[in-house]
C-alpha positions in Angstrom: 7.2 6.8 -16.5 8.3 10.0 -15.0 7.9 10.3 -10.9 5.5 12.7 -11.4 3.0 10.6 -13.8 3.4 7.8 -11.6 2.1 9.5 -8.2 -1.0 10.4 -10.1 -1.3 7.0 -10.3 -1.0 7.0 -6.7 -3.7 10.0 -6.0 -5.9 8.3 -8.6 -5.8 5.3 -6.4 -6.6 7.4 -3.6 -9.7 8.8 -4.8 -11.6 5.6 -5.5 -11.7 4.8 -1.8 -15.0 6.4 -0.4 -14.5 9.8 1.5 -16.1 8.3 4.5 -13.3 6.1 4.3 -10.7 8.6 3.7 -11.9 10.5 6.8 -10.9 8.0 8.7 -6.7 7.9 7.0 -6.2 11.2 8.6 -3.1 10.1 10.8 -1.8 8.2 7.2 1.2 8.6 5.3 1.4 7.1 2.0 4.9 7.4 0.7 6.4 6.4 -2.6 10.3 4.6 -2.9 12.1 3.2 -5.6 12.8 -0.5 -4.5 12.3 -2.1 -0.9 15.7 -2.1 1.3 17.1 -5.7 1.4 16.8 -4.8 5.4 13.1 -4.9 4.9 12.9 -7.6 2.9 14.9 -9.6 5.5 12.5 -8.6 8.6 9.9 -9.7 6.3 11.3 -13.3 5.6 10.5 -12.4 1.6 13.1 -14.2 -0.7 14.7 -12.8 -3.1 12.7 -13.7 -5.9 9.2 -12.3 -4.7 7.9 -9.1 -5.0 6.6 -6.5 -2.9 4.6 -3.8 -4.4 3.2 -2.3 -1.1 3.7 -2.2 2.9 1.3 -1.3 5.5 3.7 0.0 8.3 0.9 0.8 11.6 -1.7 -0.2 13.8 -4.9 -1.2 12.9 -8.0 1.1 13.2 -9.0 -2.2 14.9 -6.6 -2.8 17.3 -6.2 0.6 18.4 -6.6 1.7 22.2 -6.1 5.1 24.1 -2.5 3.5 24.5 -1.5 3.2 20.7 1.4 5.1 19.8 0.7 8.4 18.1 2.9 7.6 15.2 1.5 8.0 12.1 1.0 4.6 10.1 2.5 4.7 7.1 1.6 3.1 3.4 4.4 2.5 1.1 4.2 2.1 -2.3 7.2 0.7 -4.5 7.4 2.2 -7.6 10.1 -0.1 -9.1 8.7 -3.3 -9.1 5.1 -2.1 -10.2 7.0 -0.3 -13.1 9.0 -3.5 -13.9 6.1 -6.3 -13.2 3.5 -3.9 -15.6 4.6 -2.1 -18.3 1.5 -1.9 -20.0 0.2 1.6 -18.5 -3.3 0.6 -18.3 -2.3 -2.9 -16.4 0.2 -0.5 -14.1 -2.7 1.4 -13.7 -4.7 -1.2 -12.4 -1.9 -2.4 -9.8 -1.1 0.4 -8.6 -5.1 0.9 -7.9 -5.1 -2.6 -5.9 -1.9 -2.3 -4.4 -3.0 1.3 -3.1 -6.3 -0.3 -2.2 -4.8 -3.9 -0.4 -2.6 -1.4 1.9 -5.6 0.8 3.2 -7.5 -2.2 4.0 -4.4 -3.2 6.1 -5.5 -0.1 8.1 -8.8 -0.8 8.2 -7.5 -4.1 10.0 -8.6 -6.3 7.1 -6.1 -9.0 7.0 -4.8 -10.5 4.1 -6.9 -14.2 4.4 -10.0 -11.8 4.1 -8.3 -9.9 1.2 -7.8 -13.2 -0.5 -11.9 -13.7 0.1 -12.5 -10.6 -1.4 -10.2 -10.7 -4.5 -8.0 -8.6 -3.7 -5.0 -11.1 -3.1 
């Protein structure tokens, strides 16, 4: 799948979440890599054998104050392993959709024991 096709995978994603929700994503990046760093994996503890599709990289809408940092969160989303753990395109599809969607939430400061609830784990 071209870099192209799969970012409108991506924007799809994107679009199912409800504008009053997207109003809310305006100090969001979402960014597409290949492969996590084996830095990253290593700050987050994963072993080498699990797979990360997505990272949520911010604070909270609900744990902001006047004194959170400006920064933009960010929302990565790893093309690599989605393309590798779903070649069916409509299954990618589908992941990529819940992996786009599980990461918002993050923003939205659902965590991922209410995720799990939902069934979106």
């Amino acid at each position: 799948m071209s870099d192209h096709e799969f970012e409108r995978l991506v924007k799809e994603a994107l679009e199912l979440i409800p504008k009053e929700f997207r109003n809310h994503m305006d100090n969001v990046q979402l960014i597409i890599e290949e492969e996590p760093s084996d830095e990253l994996r290593a700050d987050l503890g994963l072993p080498k054998d699990e797979t990360l599709f997505g990272l949520y990289d911010g604070v909270p809408l609900t744990e902001r104050t006047t004194d959170s940092p400006a920064f933009p969160d960010r929302i990565t989303i790893f093309r690599g392993p989605l393309l590798e753990e779903f070649p069916n395109p409509v299954k990618l599809r589908r992941e990529v959709a819940r992996t786009v969607i599980h990461e918002i939430a993050h923003h939205f400061g659902i965590d991922e024991d209410r995720l799990t609830e939902l069934g979106w784990d």
